[in-house]
C-alpha positions as CSV (number, residue, x, y, z in Angstrom):
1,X,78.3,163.4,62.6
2,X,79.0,165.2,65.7
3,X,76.8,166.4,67.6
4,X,75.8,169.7,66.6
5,X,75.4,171.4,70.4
6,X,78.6,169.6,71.4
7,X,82.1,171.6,70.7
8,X,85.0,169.2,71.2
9,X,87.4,172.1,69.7
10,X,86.8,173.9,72.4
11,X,90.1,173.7,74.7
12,X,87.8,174.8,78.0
13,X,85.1,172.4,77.2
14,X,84.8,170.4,80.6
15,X,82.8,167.9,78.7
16,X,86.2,166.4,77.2
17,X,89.4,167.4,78.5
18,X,89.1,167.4,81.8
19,X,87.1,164.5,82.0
20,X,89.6,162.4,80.4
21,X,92.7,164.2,82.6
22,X,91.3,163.8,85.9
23,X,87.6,163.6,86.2
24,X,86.8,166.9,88.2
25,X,86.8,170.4,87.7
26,X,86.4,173.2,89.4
27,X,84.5,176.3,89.0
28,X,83.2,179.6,90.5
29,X,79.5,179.4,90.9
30,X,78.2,182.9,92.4
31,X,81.4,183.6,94.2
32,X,81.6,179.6,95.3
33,X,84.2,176.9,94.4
34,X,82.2,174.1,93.4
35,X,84.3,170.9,91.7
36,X,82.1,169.2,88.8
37,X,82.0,165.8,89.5
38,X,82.5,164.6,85.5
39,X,83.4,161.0,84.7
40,X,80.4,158.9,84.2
41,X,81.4,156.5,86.9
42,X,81.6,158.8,89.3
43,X,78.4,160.5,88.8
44,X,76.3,157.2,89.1
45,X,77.8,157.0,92.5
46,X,77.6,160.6,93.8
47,X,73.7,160.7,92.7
48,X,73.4,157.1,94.4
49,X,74.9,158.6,98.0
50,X,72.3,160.5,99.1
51,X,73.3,160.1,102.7
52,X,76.6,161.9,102.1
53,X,75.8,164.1,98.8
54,X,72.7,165.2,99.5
55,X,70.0,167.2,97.4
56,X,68.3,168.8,101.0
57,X,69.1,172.0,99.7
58,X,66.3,174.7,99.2
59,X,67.0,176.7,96.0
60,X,70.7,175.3,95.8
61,X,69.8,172.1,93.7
62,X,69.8,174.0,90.2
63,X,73.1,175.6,89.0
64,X,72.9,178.5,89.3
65,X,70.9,178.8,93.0
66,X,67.2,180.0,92.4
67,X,67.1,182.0,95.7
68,X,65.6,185.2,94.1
69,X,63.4,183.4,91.3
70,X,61.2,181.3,94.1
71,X,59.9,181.0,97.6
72,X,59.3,177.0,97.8
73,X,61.3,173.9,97.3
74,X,60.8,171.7,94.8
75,X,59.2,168.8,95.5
76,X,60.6,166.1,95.1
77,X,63.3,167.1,93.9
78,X,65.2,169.2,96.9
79,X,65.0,166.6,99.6
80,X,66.3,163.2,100.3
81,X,64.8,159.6,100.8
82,X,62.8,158.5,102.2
83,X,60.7,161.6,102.2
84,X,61.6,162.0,99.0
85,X,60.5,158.7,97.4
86,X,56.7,159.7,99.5
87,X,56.7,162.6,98.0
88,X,57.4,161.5,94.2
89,X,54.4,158.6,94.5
90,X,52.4,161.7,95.3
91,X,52.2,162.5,91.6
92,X,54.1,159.4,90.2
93,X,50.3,158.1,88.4
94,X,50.1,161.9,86.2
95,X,53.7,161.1,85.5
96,X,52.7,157.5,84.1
97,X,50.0,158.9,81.9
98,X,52.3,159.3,79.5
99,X,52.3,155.1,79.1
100,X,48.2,155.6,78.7
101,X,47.1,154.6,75.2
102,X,44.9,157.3,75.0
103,X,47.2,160.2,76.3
104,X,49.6,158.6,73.2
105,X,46.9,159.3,70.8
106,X,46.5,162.6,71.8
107,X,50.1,163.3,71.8
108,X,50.1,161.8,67.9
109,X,47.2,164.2,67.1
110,X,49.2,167.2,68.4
111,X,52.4,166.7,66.7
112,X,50.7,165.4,63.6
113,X,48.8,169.0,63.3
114,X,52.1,171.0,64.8
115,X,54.4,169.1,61.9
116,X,51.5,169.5,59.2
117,X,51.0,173.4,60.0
118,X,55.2,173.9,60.1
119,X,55.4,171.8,56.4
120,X,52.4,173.9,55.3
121,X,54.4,177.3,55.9
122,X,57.4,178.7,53.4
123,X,59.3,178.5,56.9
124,X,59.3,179.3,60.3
125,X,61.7,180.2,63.8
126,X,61.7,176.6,65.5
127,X,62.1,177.6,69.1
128,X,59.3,180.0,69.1
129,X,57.1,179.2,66.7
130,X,57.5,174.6,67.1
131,X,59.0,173.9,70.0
132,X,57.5,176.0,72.6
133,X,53.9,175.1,71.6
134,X,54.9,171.6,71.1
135,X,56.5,171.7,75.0
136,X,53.5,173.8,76.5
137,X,50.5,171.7,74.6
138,X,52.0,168.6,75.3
139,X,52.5,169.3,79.3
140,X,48.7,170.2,79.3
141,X,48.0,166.6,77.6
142,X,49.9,165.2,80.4
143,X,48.5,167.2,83.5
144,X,45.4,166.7,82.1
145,X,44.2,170.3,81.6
146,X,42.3,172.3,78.5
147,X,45.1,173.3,75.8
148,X,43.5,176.7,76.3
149,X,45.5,176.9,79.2
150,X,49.1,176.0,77.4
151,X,48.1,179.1,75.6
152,X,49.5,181.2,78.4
153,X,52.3,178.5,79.2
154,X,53.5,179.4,75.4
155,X,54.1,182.9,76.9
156,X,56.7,182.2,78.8
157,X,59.5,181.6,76.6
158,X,62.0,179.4,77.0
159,X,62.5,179.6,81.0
160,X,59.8,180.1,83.3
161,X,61.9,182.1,86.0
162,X,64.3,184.3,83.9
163,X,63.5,186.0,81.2
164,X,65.9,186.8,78.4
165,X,67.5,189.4,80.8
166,X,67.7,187.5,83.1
167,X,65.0,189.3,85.5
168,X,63.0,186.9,87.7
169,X,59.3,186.0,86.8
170,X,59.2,183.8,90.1
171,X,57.0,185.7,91.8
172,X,54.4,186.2,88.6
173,X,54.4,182.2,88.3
174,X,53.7,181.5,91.8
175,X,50.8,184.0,91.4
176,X,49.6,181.9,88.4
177,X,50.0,178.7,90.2
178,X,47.9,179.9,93.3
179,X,45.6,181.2,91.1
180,X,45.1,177.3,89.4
181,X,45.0,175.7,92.9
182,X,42.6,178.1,94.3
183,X,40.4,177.0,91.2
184,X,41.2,173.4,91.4
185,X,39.9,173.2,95.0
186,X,37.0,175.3,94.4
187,X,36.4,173.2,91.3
188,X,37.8,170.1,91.7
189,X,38.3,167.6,88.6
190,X,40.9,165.3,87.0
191,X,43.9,167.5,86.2
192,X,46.9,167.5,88.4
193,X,46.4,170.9,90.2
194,X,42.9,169.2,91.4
195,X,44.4,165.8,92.7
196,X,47.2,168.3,94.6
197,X,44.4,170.0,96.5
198,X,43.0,166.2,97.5
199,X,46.5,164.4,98.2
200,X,47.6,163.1,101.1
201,X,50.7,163.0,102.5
202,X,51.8,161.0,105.5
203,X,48.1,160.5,106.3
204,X,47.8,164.5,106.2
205,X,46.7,166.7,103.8
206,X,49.4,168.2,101.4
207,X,50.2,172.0,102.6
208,X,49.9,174.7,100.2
209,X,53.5,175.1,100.1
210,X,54.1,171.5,99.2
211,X,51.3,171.9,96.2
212,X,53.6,174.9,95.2
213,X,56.5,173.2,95.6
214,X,55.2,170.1,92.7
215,X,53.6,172.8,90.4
216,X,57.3,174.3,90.2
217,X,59.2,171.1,89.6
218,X,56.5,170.7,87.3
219,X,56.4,174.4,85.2
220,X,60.3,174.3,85.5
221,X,61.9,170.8,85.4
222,X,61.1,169.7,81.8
223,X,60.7,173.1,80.0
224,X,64.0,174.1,78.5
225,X,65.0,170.8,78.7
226,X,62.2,169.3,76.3
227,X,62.6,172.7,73.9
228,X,66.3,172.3,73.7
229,X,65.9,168.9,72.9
230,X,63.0,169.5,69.7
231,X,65.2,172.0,68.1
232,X,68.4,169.8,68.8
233,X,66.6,166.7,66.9
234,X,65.6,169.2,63.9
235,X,69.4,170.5,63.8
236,X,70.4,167.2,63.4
237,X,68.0,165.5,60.7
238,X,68.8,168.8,58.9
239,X,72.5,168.6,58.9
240,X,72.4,164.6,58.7
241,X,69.8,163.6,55.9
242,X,70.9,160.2,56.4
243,X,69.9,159.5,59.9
244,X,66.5,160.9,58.9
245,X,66.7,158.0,56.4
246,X,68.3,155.7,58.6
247,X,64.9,156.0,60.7
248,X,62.7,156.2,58.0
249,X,63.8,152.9,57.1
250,X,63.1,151.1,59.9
251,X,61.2,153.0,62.4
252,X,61.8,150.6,64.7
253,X,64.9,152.5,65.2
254,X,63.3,155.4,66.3
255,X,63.1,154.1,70.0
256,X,67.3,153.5,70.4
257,X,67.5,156.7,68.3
258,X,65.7,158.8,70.9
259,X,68.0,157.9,73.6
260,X,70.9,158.4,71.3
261,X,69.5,161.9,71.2
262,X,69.0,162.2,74.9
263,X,72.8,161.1,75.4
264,X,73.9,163.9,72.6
265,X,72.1,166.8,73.3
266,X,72.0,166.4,77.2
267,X,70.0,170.0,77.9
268,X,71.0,170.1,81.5
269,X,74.0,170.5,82.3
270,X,74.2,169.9,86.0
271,X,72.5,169.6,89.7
272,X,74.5,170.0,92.7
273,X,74.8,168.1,95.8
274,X,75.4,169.2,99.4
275,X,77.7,167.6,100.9
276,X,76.8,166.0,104.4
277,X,80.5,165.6,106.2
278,X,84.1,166.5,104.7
279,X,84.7,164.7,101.4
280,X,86.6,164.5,98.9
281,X,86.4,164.2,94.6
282,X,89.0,163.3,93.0
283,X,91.4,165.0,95.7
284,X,89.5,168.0,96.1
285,X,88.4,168.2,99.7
286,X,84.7,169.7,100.5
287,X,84.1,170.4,103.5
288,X,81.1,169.4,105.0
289,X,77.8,171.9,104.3
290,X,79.6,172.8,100.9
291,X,78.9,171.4,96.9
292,X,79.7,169.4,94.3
293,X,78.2,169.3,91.4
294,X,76.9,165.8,89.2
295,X,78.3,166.7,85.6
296,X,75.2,164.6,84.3
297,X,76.1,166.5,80.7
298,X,80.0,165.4,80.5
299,X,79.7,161.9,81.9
300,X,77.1,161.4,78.8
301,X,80.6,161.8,76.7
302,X,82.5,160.0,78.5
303,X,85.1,157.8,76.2
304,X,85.6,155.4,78.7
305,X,81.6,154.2,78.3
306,X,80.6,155.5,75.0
307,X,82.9,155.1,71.8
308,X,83.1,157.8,70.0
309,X,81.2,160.2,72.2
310,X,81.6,163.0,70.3
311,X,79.4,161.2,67.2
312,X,75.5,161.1,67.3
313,X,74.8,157.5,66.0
314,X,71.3,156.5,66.3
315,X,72.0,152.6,66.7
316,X,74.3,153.0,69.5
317,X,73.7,149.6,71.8
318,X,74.5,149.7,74.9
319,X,73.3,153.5,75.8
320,X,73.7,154.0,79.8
321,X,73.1,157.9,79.5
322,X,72.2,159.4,82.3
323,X,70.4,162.5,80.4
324,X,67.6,162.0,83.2
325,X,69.9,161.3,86.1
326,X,70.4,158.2,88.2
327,X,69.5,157.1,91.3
328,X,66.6,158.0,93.7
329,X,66.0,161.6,91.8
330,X,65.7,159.3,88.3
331,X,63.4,162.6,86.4
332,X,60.1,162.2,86.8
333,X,58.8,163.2,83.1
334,X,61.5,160.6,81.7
335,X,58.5,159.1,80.0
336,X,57.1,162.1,78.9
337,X,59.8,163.0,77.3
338,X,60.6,159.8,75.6
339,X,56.5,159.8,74.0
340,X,57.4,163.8,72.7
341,X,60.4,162.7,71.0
342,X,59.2,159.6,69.4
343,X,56.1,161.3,68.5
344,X,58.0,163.8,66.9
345,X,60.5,161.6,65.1
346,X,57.5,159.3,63.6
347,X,55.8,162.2,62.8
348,X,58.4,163.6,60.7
349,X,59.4,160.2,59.3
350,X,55.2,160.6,58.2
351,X,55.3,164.4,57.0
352,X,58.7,165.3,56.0
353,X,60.9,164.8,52.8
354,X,64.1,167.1,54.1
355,X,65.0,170.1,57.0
356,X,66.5,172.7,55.9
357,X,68.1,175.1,58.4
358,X,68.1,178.9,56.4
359,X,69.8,180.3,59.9
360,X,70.8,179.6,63.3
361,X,72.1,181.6,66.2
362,X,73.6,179.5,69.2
363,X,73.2,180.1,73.1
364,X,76.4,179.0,75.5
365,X,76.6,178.6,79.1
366,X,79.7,180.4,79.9
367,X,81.2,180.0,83.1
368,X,85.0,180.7,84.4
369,X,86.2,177.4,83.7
370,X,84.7,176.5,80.6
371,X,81.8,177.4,78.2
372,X,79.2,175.2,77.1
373,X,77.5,175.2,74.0
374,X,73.7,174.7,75.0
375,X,71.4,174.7,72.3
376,X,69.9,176.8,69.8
377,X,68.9,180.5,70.5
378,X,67.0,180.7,67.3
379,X,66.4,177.9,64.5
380,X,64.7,178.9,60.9
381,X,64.1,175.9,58.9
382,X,62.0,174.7,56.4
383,X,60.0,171.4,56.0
384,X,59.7,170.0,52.6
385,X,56.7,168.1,52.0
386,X,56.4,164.5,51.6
């Protein structure tokens, strides 16, 4: 079935078309031509070139720029090798907790009583009322922190700089996360906000800018992304009872099935890339100081790598999506999204008989050139018991 985010009868869709025409497009970002780097070839090679595409960009990485949302850069995302690759082993080992038998356990235990209280209602909103706390509760298993404090994280909605107006919350967050560091170095312990106040980098200590600079990657880089992704994996065992059977079957499956749903639902759409001296995609010149932007989102459906891109199929071998990117800025929480989802799948393989979706509303990304069709904005369904 296709996917059910994914809208190939779209005709400005830049996820097909274009693509499979000429492998850029280009598109006015906040008064800027910027041409979407979009075949799946090309975008493994732009987000290996750091030394001409370049992500040493302050508040220019995300699409669109986060200039009035946030006063640090993102570590280490906005910056290039090899000050990069120092920075990311500065909180690579809370990363890699997500391997720890004991973090998996705990992540088991919280989807096993989110699934259980969701069956045990007539129904409920997914975004709000499943995916949010699943997101929020299982970030504080990784960082190491009391749930009590994913109670506030649950708050935020969907985005943690924008709310649904699009008003910023930057400066409220940075608040909070200078309130948890102050704590953390008054108090230190064995979360992630205390081992930022202790780093070291390059022999120094971290500044507090840098600390604020992780904490936003880390509030930020796998919040909608993880949400989109729960509610795109209910949407689809709803509409396709027979994958759900498929993987009940044999949950072995369930791993190759979770990167199948990576590939599919592909939350972000794209990062952009300064470019370091003129250039040129696909016959579009850039002049040097300017952007392109990795299509991460459109080279997952590329025809030329995947058959029939447009289909979700859960045994799909070989799967070189690049849902988490590629290259030196591979994401971080790859792993810890990979545990949520196959938690979740298990899980629902354990609790659930059938989804049923009662309604859903849809949110698109709607730009000149195209519109994108995201995930969902709202998502009532209803578990029926085992």
């Amino acid at each position: 079935m296709p996917c059910p985010f994914h809208n190939p009868k779209n005709p400005t869709d830049p996820f097909r078309e274009p693509r499979e025409r000429d492998g850029v497009l280009v598109n006015n970002f906040q008064g800027k031509e910027i041409p979407l780097v979009l075949r799946h070839e090309d975008v493994r090679r732009v987000a290996k070139d750091w030394q001409t595409f370049s992500s040493d960009a302050p508040f220019k990485v995300p699409i669109p720029t986060e200039e009035d949302v946030r006063t640090v850069r993102q570590l280490p995302l906005e910056i290039d090798p090899p000050e990069q690759q120092a920075y990311r082993e500065v909180v690579e080992p809370f990363f890699n907790r997500a391997k720890l038998p004991e973090v998996i356990a705990q992540m088991e235990r919280l989807v096993g009583e989110l699934v259980t209280a969701a069956r045990d209602r007539a129904s409920f909103e997914a975004v709000r009322d499943f995916a949010i706390p699943l997101q929020s509760r299982a970030l504080a298993i990784l960082l190491n922190v009391p749930d009590a404090e994913a109670a506030i994280w649950i708050g935020w909605g969907t985005h943690v700089f924008r709310d649904g107006n699009g008003t910023s919350k930057g400066a409220a967050l940075e608040a909070y996360t200078n309130a948890l560091l102050d704590r953390a170095a008054a108090h230190p312990g064995d979360d992630l906000f205390s081992a930022l106040t202790q780093a070291k980098f390059q022999g120094r200590p971290l500044t507090r800018q840098e600390m604020l600079g992780f904490c936003s990657i880390v509030f930020a880089g796998g919040r909608d992304t993880v949400i989109n992704s729960i509610t795109g994996i209910l949407a689809h065992l709803a509409h396709t009872p027979a994958d759900f059977e498929f993987l009940r079957a044999d949950r072995k499956r369930i791993v190759g099935a979770s990167e199948e749903f990576f590939r599919a639902l592909s939350p972000v759409t794209h990062l952009a890339r300064k470019c370091t001296r003129d250039t040129a995609v696909h016959g579009v010149n850039v002049p040097a100081g300017e952007f392109v932007s990795l299509c991460f989102s459109s080279a997952n459906f590329d025809a030329a790598v995947f058959e029939a891109p447009d289909e979700v199929k859960l045994d799909r071998r070989p799967n070189p999506h690049v849902a988490f990117g590629f290259g030196p800025h591979l994401c971080l929480g790859a792993a810890h999204a990979r545990l949520v989802v196959r938690t979740l799948l298990n899980t629902l393989c354990d609790q659930v008989a059938r989804i049923d979706v009662l309604e859903q509303t849809w949110k698109s990304e709607t730009e000149p050139s195209y519109v994108r069709r995201l995930a969902a904005e709202s998502l009532h369904v209803k578990f029926a018991r085992r």
